[in-house]
C-alpha positions in Angstrom: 114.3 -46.1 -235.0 114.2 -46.9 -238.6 117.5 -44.5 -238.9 119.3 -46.8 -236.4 118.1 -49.9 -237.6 119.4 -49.2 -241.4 122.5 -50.4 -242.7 125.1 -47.7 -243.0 128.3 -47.9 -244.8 131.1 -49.3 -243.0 133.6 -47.0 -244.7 132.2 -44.2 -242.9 132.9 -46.2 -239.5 136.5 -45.2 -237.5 138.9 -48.6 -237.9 140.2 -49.5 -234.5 143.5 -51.6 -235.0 144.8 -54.0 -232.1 147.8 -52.7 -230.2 150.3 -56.1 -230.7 152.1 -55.0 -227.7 149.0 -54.9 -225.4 150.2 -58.5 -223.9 153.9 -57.5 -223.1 152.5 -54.2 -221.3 150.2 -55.8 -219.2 152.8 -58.7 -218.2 155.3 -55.9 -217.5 152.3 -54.2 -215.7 151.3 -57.2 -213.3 155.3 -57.6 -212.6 155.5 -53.9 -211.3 152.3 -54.1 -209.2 153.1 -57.7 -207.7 154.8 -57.6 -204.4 156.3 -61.1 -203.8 155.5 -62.8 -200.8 158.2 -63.2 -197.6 160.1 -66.7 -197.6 159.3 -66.0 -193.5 155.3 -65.9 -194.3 155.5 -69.1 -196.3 157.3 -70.9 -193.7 155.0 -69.5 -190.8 152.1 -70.5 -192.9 153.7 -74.2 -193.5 154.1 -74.8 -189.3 150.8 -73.4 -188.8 148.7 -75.8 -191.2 150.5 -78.7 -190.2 149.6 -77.9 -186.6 146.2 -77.2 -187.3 146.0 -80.3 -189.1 148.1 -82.2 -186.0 145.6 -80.8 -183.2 142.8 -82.1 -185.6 143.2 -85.2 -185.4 144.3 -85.4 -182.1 140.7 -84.0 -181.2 139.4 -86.5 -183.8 141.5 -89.4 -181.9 140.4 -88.8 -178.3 136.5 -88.1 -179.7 136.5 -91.8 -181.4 139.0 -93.6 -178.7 136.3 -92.1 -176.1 133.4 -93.4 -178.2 134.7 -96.3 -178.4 135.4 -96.7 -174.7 132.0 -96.0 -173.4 130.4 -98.6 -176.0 128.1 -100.7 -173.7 128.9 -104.4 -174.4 126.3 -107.5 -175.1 125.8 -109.3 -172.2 127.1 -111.9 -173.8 130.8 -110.9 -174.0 130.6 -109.7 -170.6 130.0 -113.1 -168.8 132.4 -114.3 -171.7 135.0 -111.7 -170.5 134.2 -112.7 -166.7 134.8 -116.9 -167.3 137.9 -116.2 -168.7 138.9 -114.3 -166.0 137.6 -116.3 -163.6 139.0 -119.4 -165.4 142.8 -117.7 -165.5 143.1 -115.7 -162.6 145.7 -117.4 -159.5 143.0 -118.5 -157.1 140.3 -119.7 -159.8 143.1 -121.6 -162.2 144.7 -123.9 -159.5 140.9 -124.9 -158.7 139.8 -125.6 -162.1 143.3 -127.3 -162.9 143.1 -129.4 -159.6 139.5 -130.5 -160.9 140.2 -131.5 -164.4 143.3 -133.3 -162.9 140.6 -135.4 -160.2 138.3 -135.5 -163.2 140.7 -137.6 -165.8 142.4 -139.6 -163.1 138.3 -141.1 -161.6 138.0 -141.3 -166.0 140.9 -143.9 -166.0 140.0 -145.9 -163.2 
């Protein structure tokens, strides 16, 4: 241990210089190993996502519409709902209109 732990002269060490054209051989490397991808593939790849991407939120718009549908309403806004109806409706309008009229003309006399 002692041996491996001492300090031993560097001059007796092998230098190791850096290679300066290490970069441009592994660029040239990467170039002759990529194979580029097909226009075709892109394109195919482009139609696909945006109609994944359609038929999501087509899913996602009859989900909430749905939802949104089978709500249950207050009571409230129902018999709101049902006066107005009732109040515009052919039958229930002349009714109402031929009382308001009977109503204002026994107000004037």
């Amino acid at each position: 241990m002692s041996v491996l732990l001492e300090k031993t002269d560097s001059s007796l060490l092998p230098r190791i210089e850096p290679d300066p054209f290490l970069p441009t051989r592994i660029r040239a490397m990467d170039k002759a190993t990529r194979t580029p991808i097909p226009r075709c593939f892109i394109a195919w790849a482009r139609i696909s996502l945006v109609s994944v991407m359609i038929m999501i939120a087509l899913s996602a718009g009859i989900y909430l519409g749905r939802g949104l549908a089978t709500a249950t309403r207050s009571n409230g806004e129902t018999e709101i709902a049902s006066a107005y109806y009732e109040a515009f409706s052919q039958s229930g309008f002349a009714a109402v209109w031929g009382d308001v009229v009977d109503g204002d003309e026994e107000e004037q006399q």
